[in-house]
C-alpha positions as CSV (number, residue, x, y, z in Angstrom):
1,X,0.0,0.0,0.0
2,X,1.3,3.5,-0.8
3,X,2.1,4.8,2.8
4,X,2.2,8.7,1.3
5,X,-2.3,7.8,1.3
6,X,-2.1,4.8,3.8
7,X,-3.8,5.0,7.3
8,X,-1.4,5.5,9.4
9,X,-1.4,4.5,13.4
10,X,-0.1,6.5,16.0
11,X,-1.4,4.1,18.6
12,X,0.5,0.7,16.9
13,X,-2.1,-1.6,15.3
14,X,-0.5,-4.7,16.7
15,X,-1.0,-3.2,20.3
16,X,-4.7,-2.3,20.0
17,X,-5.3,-6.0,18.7
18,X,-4.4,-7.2,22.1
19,X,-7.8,-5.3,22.9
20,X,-10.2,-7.0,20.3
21,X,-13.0,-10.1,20.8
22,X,-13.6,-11.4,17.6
23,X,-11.4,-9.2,15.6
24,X,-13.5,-5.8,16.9
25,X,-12.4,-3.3,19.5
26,X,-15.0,-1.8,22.2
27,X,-14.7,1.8,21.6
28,X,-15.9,5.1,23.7
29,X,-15.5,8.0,21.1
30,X,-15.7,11.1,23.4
31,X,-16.1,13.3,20.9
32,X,-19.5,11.7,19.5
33,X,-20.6,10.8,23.1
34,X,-20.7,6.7,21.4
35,X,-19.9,3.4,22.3
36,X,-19.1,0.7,19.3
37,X,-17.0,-1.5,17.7
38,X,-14.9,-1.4,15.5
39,X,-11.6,-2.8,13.9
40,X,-8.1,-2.0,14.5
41,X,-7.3,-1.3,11.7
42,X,-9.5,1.3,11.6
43,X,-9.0,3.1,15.1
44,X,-6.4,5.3,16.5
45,X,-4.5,6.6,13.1
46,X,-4.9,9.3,11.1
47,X,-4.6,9.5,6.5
48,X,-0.9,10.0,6.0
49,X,-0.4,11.2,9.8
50,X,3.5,10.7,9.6
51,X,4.0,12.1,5.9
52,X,5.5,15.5,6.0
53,X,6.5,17.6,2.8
54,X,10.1,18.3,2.0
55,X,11.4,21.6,1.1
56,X,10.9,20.8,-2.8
57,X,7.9,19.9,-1.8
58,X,8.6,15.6,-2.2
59,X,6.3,13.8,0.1
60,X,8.1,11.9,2.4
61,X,6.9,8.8,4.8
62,X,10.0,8.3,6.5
63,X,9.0,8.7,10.1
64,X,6.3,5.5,9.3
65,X,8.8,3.1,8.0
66,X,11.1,4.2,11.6
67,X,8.1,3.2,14.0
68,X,7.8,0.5,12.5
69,X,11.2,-0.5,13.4
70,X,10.6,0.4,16.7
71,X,7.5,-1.4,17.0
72,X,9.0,-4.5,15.2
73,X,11.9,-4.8,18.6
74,X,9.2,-4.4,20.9
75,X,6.3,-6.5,19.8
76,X,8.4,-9.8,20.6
77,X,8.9,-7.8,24.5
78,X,5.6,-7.3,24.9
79,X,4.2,-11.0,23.5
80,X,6.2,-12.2,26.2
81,X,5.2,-10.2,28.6
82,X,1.6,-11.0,27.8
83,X,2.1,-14.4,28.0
84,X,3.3,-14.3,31.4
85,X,6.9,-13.7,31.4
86,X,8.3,-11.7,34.3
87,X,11.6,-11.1,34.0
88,X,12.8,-8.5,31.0
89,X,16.6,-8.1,29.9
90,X,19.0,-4.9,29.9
91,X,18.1,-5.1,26.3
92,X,15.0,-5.4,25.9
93,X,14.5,-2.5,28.7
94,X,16.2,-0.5,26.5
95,X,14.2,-1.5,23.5
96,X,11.1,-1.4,24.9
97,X,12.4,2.1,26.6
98,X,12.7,3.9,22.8
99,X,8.9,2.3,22.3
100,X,7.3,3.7,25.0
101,X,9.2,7.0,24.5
102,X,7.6,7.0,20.7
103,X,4.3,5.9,22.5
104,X,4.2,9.1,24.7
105,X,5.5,11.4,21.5
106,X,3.9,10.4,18.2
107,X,0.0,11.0,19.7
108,X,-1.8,14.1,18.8
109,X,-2.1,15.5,21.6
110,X,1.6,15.4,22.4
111,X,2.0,17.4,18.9
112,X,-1.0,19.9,20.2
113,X,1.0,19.8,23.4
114,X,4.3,20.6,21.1
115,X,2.5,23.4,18.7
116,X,0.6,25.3,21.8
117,X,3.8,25.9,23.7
118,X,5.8,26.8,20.5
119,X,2.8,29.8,19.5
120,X,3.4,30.8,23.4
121,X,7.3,31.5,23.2
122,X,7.2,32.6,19.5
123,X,4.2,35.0,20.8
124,X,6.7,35.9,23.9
125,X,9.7,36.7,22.1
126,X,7.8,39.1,19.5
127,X,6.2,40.9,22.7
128,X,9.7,41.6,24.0
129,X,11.1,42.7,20.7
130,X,8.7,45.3,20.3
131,X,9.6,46.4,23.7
132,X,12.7,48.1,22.6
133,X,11.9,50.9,20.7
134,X,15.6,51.4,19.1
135,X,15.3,47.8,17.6
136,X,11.6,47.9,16.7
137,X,12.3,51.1,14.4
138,X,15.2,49.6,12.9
139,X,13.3,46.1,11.9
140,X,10.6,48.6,10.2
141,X,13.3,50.7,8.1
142,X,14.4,47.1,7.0
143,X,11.3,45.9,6.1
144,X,10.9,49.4,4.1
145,X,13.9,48.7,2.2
146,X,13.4,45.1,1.4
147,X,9.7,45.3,0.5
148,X,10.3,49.2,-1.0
149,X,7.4,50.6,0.5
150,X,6.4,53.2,3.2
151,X,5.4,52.7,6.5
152,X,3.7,55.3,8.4
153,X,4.2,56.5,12.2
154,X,0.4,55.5,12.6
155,X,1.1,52.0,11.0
156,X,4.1,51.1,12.8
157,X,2.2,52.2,16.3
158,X,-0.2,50.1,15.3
159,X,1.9,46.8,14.6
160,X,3.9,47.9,17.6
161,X,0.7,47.4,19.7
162,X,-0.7,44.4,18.2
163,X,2.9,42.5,18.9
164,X,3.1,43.5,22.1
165,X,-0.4,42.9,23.4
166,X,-0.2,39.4,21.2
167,X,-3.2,40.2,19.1
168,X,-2.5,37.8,16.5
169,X,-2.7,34.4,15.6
170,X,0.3,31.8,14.5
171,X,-0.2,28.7,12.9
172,X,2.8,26.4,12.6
173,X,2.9,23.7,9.9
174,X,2.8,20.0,10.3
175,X,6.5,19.7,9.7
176,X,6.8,21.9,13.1
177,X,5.3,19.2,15.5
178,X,6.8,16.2,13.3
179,X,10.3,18.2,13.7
180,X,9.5,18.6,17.1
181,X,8.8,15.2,17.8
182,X,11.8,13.8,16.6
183,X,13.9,16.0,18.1
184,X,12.3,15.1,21.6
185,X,12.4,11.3,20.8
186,X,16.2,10.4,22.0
187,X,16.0,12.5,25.3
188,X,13.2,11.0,26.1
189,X,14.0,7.3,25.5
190,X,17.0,8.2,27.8
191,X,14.4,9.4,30.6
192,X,12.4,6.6,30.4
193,X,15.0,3.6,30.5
194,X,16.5,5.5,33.3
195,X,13.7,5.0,35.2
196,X,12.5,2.2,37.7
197,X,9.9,0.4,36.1
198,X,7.2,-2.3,37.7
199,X,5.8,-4.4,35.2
200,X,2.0,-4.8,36.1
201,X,-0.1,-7.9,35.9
202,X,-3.8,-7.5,37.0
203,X,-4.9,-9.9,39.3
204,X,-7.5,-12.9,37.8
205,X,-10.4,-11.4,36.0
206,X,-9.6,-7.9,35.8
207,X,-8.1,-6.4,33.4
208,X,-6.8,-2.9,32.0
209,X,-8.5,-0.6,29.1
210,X,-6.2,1.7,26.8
211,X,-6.7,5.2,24.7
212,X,-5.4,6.7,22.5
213,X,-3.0,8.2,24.9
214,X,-1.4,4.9,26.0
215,X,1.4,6.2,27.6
216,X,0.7,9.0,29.7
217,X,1.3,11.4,32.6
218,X,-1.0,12.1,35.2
219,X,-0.4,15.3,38.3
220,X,-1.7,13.5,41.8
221,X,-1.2,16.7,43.4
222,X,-2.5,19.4,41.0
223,X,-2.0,22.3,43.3
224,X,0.2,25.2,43.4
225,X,3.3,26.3,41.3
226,X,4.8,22.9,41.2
227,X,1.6,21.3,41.1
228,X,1.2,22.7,37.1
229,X,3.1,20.3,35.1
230,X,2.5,17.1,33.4
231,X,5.9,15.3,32.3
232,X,7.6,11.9,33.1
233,X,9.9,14.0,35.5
234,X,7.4,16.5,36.6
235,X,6.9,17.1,40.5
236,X,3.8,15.4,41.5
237,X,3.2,13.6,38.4
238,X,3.0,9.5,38.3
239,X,4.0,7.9,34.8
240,X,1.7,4.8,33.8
241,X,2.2,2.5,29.6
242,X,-1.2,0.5,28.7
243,X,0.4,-2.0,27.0
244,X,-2.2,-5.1,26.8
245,X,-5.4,-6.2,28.7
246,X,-2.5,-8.3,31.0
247,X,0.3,-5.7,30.8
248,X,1.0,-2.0,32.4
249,X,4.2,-0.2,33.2
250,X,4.5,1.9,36.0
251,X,7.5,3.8,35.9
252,X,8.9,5.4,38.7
253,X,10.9,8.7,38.8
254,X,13.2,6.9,40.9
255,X,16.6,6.5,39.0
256,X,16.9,3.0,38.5
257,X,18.6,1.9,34.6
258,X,18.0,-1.5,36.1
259,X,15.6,-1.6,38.1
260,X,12.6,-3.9,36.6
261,X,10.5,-5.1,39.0
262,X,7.0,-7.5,38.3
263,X,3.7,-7.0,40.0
264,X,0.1,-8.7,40.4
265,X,-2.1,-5.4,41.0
266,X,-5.5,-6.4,41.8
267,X,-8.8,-4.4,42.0
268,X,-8.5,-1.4,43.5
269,X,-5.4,-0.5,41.5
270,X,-6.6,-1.7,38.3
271,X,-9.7,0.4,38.7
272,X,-7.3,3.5,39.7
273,X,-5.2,2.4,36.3
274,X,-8.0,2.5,34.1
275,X,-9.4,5.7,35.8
276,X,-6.2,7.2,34.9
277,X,-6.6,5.9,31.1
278,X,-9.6,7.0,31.2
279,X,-9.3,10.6,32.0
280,X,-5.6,11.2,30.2
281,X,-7.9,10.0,27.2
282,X,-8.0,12.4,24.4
283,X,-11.4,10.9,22.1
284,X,-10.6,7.0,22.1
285,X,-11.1,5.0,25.2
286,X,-10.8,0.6,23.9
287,X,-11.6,-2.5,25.9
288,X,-11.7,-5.7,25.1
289,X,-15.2,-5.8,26.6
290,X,-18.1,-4.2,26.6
291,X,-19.1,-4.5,29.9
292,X,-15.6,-3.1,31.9
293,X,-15.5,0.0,29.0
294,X,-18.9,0.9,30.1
295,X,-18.0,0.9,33.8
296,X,-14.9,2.6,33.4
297,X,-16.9,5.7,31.2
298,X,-19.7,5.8,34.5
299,X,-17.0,5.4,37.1
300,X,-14.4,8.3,35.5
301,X,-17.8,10.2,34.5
302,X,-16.4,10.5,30.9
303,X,-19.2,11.8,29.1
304,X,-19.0,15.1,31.6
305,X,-15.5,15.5,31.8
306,X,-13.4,17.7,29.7
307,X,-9.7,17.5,28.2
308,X,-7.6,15.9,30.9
309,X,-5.1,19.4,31.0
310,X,-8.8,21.5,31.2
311,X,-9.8,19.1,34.2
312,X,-9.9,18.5,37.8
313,X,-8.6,15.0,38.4
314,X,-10.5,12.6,41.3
């Protein structure tokens, strides 16, 4: 299949089949206020997500044929894991490390996350560029020049005002959060395999749900200065991957490279799991079964509850 027209995942295919009954997911789309089913194949991706334009203008789906990769050394991992296996290498820490760190990167709202605070520093640095008057004058007589027109007292007052009271908007490209992305990736692949990690196994009969934010961040204490950040090293925050039905990592911000430790979690704590899911959930929330996706959208209140970063955490 052409991958420059080809759905594209940014939750991995092979990981949301871990989550289907008869070949169909359980979905809650909480943008449509539904539950239904619905392949894998067909959930969590986006029409040429990864393909970003080159500066001649060349389509190029580079970035789909690298997760892959990254995906191919950790499916094995996490089939084993699945299975029942406890005990993980230095390797495959590491492997499964650069996996969950594309995880937590390649979602949309990471790239939201990534063009929002971009727009607020561009926005920033403009406002204090205007500021002094010397240098604002001097940009003007240069755009004069270059463009060979004239710009009035009046005008320049009045695009001196609108920078500095950030009356504008910005819109960066698609290549921006792709570049972004990328450039994020290897710092944090080093966070995450730095940190401890317990492997979670829910106790018989329970089991965990996943979105389309499968790795995620969640603030415990959301209060005060230090209370405002969501990050894997973030004060107050508490770092969780959704990996299979069987499988969650927890991952400490202790500093542990190899520290791996293996858990049973039973109710409680896979209820608190899939409450996290299910509010750090940006539209898709998928279960292997009707019945605990329906519980977890009546327990979490889903349907009333807006974007996790907009919303008071229980």
């Amino acid at each position: 299949m052409d991958q420059i027209k080809s759905f594209q995942h940014y939750v991995p295919k092979f990981l949301l089949e871990y989550f289907a009954s008869d070949g169909l997911l359980w979905v809650y789309d909480r943008q449509q206020k539904v539950f239904r089913q619905q392949p894998p194949k067909r959930t969590a991706g986006e029409k040429a997500y990864y393909v970003f334009q080159e500066k001649d203008g060349k389509k190029n789906p580079a970035l789909e044929k690298m997760f892959s990769a990254i995906e191919d050394q950790a499916a094995p991992i996490i089939k084993n894991l699945h299975s029942g296996k406890k005990e993980i290498s230095e390797q495959e820490k590491a492997d499964l490390a650069m996996f969950i760190a594309a995880l937590y990167l390649r979602v949309p709202d990471n790239l939201k996350r990534t063009d929002d605070m971009s727009i607020l520093l561009t926005k920033e640095r403009l406002r204090k560029s205007v500021m002094f008057e010397e240098h604002f004058q001097r940009t003007m007589d240069q755009i004069e020049k270059k463009k060979g027109i004239k710009i009035s007292p009046e005008r320049r007052k009045d695009v001196q005002k609108t920078f500095a009271e950030k009356n504008y908007d910005i819109k960066f490209p698609k290549e921006h959060g792709l570049k972004m992305m990328m450039l994020s990736l290897q710092d944090t692949y080093y966070t995450v395999a730095q940190m401890e990690w317990t492997v979670m196994k829910p106790s018989e009969g329970k089991a965990f749900v996943i979105s389309d934010n499968p790795a995620f961040t969640i603030n415990i204490k959301p209060e005060g200065f230090w209370g405002s950040g969501i990050g894997f090293l973030a004060p107050n925050c508490e770092s969780t991957a959704v990996l299979t039905p069987q499988v969650a990592i927890f991952l400490s911000q202790t500093h542990n490279p190899e520290g791996v430790y293996s858990a049973q979690v039973h109710g409680n704590t896979v209820k608190a799991i899939n409450f996290r899911t299910a509010v750090c959930s940006s539209r898709f929330l998928v279960s292997h079964s009707e019945i605990l996706l329906k519980r977890t959208v009546k327990r979490t209140k889903l349907k009333k509850r807006g974007p996790y970063a907009k919303a008071m955490v229980g």
